[in-house]
Each structure stands twice: as C-alpha cells, then as structure tokens.
C-alpha angles and dihedrals in degrees: 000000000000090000096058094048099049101035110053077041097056086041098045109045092043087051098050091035100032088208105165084186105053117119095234091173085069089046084054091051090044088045088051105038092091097058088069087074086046087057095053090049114257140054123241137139098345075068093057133107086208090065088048100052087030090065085039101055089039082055099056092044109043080044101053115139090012106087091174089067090036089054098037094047098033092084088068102071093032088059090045078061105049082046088066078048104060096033101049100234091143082074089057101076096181086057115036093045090045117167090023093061089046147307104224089084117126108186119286127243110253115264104134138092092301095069111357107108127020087213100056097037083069091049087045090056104033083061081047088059095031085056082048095058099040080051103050086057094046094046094045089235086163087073109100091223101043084053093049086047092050096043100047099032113017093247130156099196100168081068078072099077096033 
C-alpha cells in the first residue's frame, strides 16, 4: 500500500499548508518509511509517535542555527506522522505511545490497515490514484515547469498563486 501512504500525504499537507517549497519527495519518503517494518512483518518504533517527534526534535537541534537544514529535512518526520494518519496507528495504544505505554514491546505482528485485507488494500490504493489524479490537476502538473520543479526538487509551485 505505498501509494496510499505518499500520495493523500503530498496532497494533504500542500493543501492544508500551501507550501510551494516544500521537498515532498522527502514527505513521500517520511509517509512510506514505516512500511519497511510492514515488509518484515511486524510494526515498532517506525509506528511511534515517539519516532515522529523524536526526528523531529533531532532535526531542530542538530540543525540549530542552519534553517536551511531545519526547512529541507523537516518533511520527513512530518511525513513519519500523516502515515499514523492514514494508518490508524493512533487507534493501536500499545503502539503509538509506545514507550509510555511500556518498553517491553517488542514490534507487533501486522495485522492492521497496511496488510489486513487484500480487498481493501485495492480500495486503499485506487483512492491513492484517484487523490493523484485529482493532484496532478490542482497542482497544474501538466505544465511542463511545475513538473520539472516537482521532479527535481520536490516543488509544488502552482501552490504559489493559491
């Protein structure tokens, strides 16, 4: 399910920020680095609110005194958190409050929205594509300069005029 998890959070979060400058590559790779515990069959830390506060947090302070770091890096984490979103971690308490709801977990098998059943897995991902397409029109992707400025820098510049 990666296409459930980058595209309603490209589309989402430049929709509710309007941010033409934002790296959303680097959301999309925030949105889908959970799904590398999914794959190996079970959901830890990468679920945690904790991880998305923690890279946040790491973020702000080794970038201290260098926004530009601070503003390229911070989609990533911001991306970690719409993927709790759209997973519905945040209904799994032993998960998302992980440690505070105790340390002695140690990942739990998949069982949730990423993998739990094949049928809505293909619902999940046909409204990813669905979102894509109604994205590519908001966002004027036709356009020949708004596509170079999303593909080489992760840039949404119709958000510009909006």
């Amino acid at each position: 399910m990666f296409l459930w998890f980058c595209i309603p959070s490209i589309v989402g979060i430049a929709v509710i920020f309007r941010s033409p400058f934002l790296d959303y590559r680097l959301l999309a790779l925030g949105a889908s680095l959970p799904l590398l515990e999914t794959l190996a069959g079970f959901q830890w830390v990468l679920h945690t609110l904790f991880f998305g506060v923690f890279v946040l947090a790491s973020i702000m302070f080794f970038g201290k005194g260098n926004r530009k770091i601070q503003q390229k890096l911070l989609p990533i984490p911001v991306g970690l958190l719409t993927h709790l979103v759209l997973d519905g971690t945040w209904t799994e308490k032993e998960i998302f409050w992980w440690p505070v709801t105790g340390r002695d977990l140690m990942g739990v098998e998949v069982s949730r929205l990423e993998v739990s059943f094949l049928p809505i897995g293909i619902i999940l991902e046909t409204l990813g594509i669905l979102i894509a397409l109604w994205g590519w029109r908001k966002f004027e992707l036709n356009k020949q300069v708004n596509l170079e400025a999303f593909v080489k820098r992760g840039h949404l510049l119709a958000l510009e005029g909006s």
